[in-house]
N, C-alpha and C positions, 0 to 999 in steps of 0.2 A: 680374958684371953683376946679378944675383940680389939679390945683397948689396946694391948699389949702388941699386936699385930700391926696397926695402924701409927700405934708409935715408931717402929722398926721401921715401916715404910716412910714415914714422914726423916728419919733421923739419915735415910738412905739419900731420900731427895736434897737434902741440906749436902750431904757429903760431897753427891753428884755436883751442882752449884759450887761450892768452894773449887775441889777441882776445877771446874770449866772457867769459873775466874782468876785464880791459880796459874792457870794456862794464857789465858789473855792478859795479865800484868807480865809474866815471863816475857811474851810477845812484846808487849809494850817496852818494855825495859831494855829490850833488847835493840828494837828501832831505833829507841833514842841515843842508847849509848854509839849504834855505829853513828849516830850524828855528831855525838863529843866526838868522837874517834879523830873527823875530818874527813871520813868515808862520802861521796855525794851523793845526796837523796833527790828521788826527784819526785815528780808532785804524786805518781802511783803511791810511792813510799808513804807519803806526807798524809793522806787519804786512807793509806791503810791505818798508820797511827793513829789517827781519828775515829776511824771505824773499831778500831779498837778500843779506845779511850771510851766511847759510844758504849760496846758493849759493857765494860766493867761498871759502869755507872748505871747502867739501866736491867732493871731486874724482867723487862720483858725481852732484851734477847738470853739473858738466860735462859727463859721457858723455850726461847724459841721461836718469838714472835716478834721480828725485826718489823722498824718502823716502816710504813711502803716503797716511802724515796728510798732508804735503806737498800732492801733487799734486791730493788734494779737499778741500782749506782743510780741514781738520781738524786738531786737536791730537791729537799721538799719545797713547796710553792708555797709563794709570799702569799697569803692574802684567803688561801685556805679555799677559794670557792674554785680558780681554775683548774683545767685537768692536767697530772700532769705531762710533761712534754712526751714521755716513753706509752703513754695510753695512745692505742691506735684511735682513739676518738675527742683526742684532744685536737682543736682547732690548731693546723699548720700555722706557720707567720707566713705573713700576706704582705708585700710589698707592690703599691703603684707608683712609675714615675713617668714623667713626659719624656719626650724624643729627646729635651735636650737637660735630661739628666733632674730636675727637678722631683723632688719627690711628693706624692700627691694623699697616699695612703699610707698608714706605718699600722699596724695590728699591734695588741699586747705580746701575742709571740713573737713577731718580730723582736723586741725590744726582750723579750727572754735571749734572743739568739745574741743578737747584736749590742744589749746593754743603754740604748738612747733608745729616750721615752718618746710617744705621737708628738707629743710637743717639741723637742729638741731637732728630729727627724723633718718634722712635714715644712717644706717650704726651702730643704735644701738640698745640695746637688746629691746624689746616691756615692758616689766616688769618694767626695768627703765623709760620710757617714762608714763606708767600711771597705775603703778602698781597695773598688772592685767598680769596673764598669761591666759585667756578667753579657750582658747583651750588644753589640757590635752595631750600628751604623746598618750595614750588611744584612746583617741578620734579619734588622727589621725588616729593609725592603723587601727578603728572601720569604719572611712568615708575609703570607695572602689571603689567608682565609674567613669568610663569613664569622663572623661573632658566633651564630647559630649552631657552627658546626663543631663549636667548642674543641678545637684544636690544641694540641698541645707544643709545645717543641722544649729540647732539656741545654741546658750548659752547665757546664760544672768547672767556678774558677775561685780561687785564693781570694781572702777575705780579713777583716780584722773588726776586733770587737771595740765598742768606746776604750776599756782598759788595757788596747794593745796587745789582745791575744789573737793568734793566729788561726784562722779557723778554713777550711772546706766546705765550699758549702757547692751542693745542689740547684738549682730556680730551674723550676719548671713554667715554662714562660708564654705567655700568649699575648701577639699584639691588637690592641683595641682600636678599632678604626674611627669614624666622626663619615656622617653622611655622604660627602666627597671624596671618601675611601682613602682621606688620609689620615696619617699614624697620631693618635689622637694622646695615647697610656700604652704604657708597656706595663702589663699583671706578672705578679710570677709567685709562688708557693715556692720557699726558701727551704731545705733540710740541710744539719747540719752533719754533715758526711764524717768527721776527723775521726770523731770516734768510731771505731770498725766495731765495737761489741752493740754501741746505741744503732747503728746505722742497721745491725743485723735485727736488732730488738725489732726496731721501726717496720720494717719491709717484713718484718713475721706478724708482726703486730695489724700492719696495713693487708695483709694476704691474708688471715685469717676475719678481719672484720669483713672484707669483700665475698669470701668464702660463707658467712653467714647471710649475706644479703642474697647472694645467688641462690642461697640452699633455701631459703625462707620462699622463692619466686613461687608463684603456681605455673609458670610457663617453663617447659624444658628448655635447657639450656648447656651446650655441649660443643666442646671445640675436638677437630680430629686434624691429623698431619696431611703431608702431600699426598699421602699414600693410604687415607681414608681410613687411618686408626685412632681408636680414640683416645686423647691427650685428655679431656676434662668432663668431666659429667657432674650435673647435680642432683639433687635428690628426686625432683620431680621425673628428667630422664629416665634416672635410675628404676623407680617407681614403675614408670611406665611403659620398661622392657621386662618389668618383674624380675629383677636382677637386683644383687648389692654393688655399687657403683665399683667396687675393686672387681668385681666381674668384669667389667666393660673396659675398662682401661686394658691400652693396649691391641684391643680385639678389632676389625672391622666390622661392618653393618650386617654383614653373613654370618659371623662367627658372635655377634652377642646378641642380636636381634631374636625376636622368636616370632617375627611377620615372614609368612610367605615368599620363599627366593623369588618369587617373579614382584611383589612386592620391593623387597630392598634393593633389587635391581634397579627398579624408577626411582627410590630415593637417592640410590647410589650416583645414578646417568644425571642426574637433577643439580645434586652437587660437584660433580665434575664439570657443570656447563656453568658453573658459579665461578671454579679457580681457573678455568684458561677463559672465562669471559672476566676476571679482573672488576664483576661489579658488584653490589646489592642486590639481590632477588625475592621481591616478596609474591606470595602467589598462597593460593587454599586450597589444599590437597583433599583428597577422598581416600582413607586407608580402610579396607574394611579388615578388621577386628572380629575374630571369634563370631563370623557371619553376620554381625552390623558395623555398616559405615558409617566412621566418624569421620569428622567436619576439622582440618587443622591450619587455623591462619600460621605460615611459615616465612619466617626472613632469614635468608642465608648469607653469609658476607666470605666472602675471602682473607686470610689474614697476610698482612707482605711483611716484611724483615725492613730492616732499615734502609737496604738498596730498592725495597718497594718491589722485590722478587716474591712472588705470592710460595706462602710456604705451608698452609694449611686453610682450613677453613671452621667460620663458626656458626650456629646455628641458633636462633632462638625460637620453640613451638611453641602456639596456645591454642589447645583445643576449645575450637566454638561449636560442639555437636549441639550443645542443650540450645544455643541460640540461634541455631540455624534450623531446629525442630519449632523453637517457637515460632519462629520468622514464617515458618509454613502452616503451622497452625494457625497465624494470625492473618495469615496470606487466605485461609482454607474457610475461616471465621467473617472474611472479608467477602470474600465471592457469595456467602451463605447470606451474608445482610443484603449484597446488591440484588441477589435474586427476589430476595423476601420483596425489596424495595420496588423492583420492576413490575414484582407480581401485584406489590398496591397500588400502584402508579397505574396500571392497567385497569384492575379494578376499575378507578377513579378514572380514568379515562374515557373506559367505555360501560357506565352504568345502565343498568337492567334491570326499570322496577314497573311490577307488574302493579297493573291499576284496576285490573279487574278479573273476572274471571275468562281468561283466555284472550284478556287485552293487556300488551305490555307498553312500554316506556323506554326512549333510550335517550337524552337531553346529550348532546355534546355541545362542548367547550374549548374554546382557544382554536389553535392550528390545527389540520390534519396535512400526516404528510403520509408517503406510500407502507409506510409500516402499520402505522396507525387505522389508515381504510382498512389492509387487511386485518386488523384485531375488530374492527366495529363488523367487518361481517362477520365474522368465524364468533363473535359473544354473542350476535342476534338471532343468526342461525339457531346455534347452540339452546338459546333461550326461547324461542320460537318451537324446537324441538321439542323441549322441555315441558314448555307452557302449554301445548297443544293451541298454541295463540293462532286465533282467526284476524287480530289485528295487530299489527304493530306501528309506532308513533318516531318518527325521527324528527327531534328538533333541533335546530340550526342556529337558533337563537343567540346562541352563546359563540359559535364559529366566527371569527376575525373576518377573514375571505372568504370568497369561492372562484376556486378558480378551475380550470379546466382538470386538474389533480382530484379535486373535490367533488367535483359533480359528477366525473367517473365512476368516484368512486361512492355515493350516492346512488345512481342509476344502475350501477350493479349490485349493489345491496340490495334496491328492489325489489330486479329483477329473479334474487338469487330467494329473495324470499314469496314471491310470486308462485317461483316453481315450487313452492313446500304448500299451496291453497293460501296462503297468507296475504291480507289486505293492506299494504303501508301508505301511511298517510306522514306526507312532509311539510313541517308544521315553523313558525319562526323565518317566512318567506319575508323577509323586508320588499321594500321599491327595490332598492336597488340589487339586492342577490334575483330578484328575478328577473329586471334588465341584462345582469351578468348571464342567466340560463341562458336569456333569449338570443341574448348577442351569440353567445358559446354553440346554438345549435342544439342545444341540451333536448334528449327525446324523453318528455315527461310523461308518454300514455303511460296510463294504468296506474300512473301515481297522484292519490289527490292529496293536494296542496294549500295548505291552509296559511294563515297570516301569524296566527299564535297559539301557543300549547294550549291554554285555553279550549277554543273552536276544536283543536285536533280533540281533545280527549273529551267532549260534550258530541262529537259525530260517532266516534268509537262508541263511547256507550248507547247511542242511538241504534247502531247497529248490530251491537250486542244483544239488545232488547228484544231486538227482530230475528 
C-alpha cells in the first residue's frame, strides 16, 4: 500500500512537470511566432524567450530552482570566482584618470560595465573609452577637500559601452590631490543607473548590507530629524533604551527614553547646541542608570541636505564605564605602590639599628633637605622612645654636604633628644664638615663629636658599661 501510495505521488509530480513545460513551450511558441508575424520584439521580448527556452531545457527550474543570475535578471559571471554585479558585496567598478582625461586605473568591473579590458582602457583618454567626460573642468576646481576626509561628490551623465550600448551611469567622484594641492586623479565608483529594476536591487542590496554593519556595531548609533525624532536606530540603541527599535522610531528623547526627564533634557539641550552650532561635538557624558553612573564617550554631528541647511542630526555612543572604573582602579593601585614606595624610601633613609642595649644607630646617607631633617627627627625620637636609649649615634659619614639646612637640623635633633635624658654623639666629622660648623657658628655643646662610627660606637659602649 506504501508502494502503492508513493507511486501515485511520484505519477502526480511527473503530471505537475509536463504541464508546467506544456505551458512554457505554449509561451515560447508563441514569442516566436509574433516574430514570423513581423510584430517587433525588443530585447525584454528577446530575454524573455530565452528565459523561457532556459526553463524547458533545465529540469531544475522545473523543481523550482532557477539558476542565481537567473533569478535576479543577471548574466552569470565569466570566470565563476567574481561576485555577481547585483551582490551588494560585489566590488563596484573603479575608474582613475588624470586632469586631462588620461585614464590611470580600469578595475574588472569597470570592464563588466563598459566592455574594454585594463589593458585596452589604461593609457587612454576616458571620453574615448565611453563617451562621456562625467566630471567638468569646474567641477574639479569646485571639489577641495583633504584626501583624509574622504569626501564624496555624485554626477550622473550618458555613456556607452565598447559594443555601442547606451548606458546611465552614476560616478561617485572624489579629487585626488599631489602635495602642492594640486589635482593629481580624479577616483570615481561608476553604477550603472539604466536599468530601474538593477538600480532598485542595488541601493536595497547597498542599505541592507550597511544596515548589518551598523546593527553588528557595539557603539549606539542613531539619527533623529530637526525636530528631535528618531529617524534611525540600531540595535545596540535599541538595546540600551530597553525597547524594540520599532518602538523608538518616530518617538523623541522623552517619549522613548526611560532615563530620568531631567536627564533627556541635557541630552536633548546638548544636541540642539550640535544643529544651530553646524559642528562635530565630541565630549564624555556621566548618565546615571538605575542609581550607577555610567561613563559615555559621545560624537554628535549634524546632518545638512544638499543646500547644507542642517536638517537633522546623528549620534554615535560608546559606553566606556568598565574603562573608566579600571583607569581608577589603576589610578587607586598606583597611589597604593607610591605610598608603599615613600614608606621604604623612608625607611632606607632614616635607619635605626640598635647596637646595644639602650644604645642606638642612625648612619645617614646622600642629601638632607627640610623634609628629610624633619623625618630623621620624628624616627629618632620615636626610636629613642622606644629603645629606652641612653645613647644615640648620628653619622654623617655618608652626607654629601653640610650646610647651614644641615647643621640645623642636626643641632636640633640633639637638642630635641637631649630633652628625652639622651646622650647623642656625632660621629663621621671629616676636616672639612667641621671647618663648615665652625665657619656656620654651629653651637655644638652637649654634643660629642667623633671623627668615625667606629670611636662613636666603642665610647657608647664605654658608657654603657658604666
Amino acid at each position: 500500500m506504501v508502494r502503492e501510495e508513493l507511486g501515485e505521488t511520484e505519477a502526480d509530480r511527473l503530471r505537475a512537470e509536463n504541464a508546467a513545460l506544456r505551458a512554457r513551450v505554449e509561451a515560447l511558441e508563441k514569442a516566436l511566432s509574433g516574430r514570423s508575424d513581423g510584430r517587433p520584439s525588443g530585447a525584454a521580448d528577446d530575454a524573455a524567450a530565452l528565459r523561457l527556452l532556459d526553463g524547458a531545457a533545465s529540469p531544475r527550474v522545473l523543481d523550482g530552482a532557477a539558476p542565481q543570475g537567473a533569478q535576479n535578471g543577471a548574466a552569470p559571471e565569466a570566470g565563476g570566482d567574481a561576485a555577481p554585479e547585483w551582490l551588494p558585496t560585489a566590488v563596484p567598478a573603479v575608474v582613475y584618470w588624470r586632469p586631462d582625461g588620461t585614464v590611470t586605473r580600469w578595475n574588472d568591473a569597470a570592464e563588466r560595465v563598459f566592455g574594454w579590458s585594463a589593458s585596452e582602457a589604461i593609457g587612454r583618454r576616458l571620453a574615448e573609452l565611453v563617451a562621456a567626460d562625467p566630471v567638468s573642468a569646474q567641477a574639479v576646481r569646485a571639489f577641495h577637500f583633504d584626501r583624509l576626509e574622504n569626501r564624496f561628490a555624485t554626477a550622473t551623465s550618458e555613456a556607452r559601452t565598447k559594443e555601442g550600448r547606451a548606458l546611465v551611469c552614476r560616478w561617485s567622484y572624489a579629487v585626488l590631490r599631489d602635495e602642492r594641492g594640486e589635482a593629481s586623479e580624479i577616483a570615481a565608483m561608476v553604477d550603472d543607473t539604466s536599468d530601474r529594476r538593477r538600480r532598485e536591487q542595488t541601493a536595497h542590496g547597498r542599505y541592507q548590507m550597511l544596515l548589518q554593519l551598523v546593527d553588528n556595531a557595539l557603539s549606539s548609533i542613531f539619527i533623529k530629524d530637526a525636530a528631535g525624532r528618531y529617524v534611525f536606530a540600531n540595535r545596540a540603541h535599541a538595546q540600551a533604551m530597553q525597547r524594540h527599535i520599532l518602538e523608538i522610531i518616530g518617538r523623541d528623547e522623552f517619549e522613548a527614553s526611560t532615563l530620568d526627564p531631567g536627564i533627556a533634557e541635557m541630552l536633548v539641550t546638548k544636541e540642539r547646541e550640535v544643529i544651530a552650532g553646524g559642528k562635530v561635538m565630541q565630549f564624555e557624558e556621566v548618565v546615571p542608570v538605575g542609581g550607577v553612573h555610567h561613563h559615555f564617550f559621545t560624537v554628535k554631528f549634524p546632518i545638512h541636505d544638499e543646500r547644507g541647511e542642517p536638517i537633522g542630526l546623528g549620534g554615535i555612543v560608546t559606553e566606556i564605564t568598565t574603562l573608566r572604573r579600571a583607569e581608577a582602579e589603576r589610578a587607586a593601585l598606583q597611589e597604593e605602590i607610591i605610598a608603599a614606595q615613600q614608606a621604604a624610601l623612608r625607611e632606607l633613609s632614616t635607619p635605626l639599628i640598635p647596637l646595644a642595649d639602650r644604645v642606638v644607630a642612625m648612619p645617614l646617607v646622600g642629601a638632607i633637605d627640610g623634609a628629610r631633617a624633619e623625618l630623621i627627627m620624628e624616627t629618632l625620637l620615636a626610636g629613642i622612645s622606644s629603645q629606652s636609649a641612653h645613647t644615640a649615634i648620628l653619622d654623617i659619614t655618608g652626607v654629601r654636604a653640610v650646610d647651614t639646612l644641615v647643621a640645623n637640623a642636626l643641632t636640633r635633633t640633639a637638642r630635641a633628644a637631649q630633652l628625652l635624658g639622651t646622650r647623642v654623639v656625632l660621629t663621621g666629622v671629616r676636616p672639612e664638615v667641621a671647618q663648615t660648623l665652625v665657619t656656620l657658628g654651629v653651637d655644638l655643646a652637649g654634643i660629642t663629636t667623633l671623627s668615625t662610627l667606629q670611636s662613636g660606637i666603642a665610647y657608647a659602649l664605654r658608657h654603657a658599661g658604666r
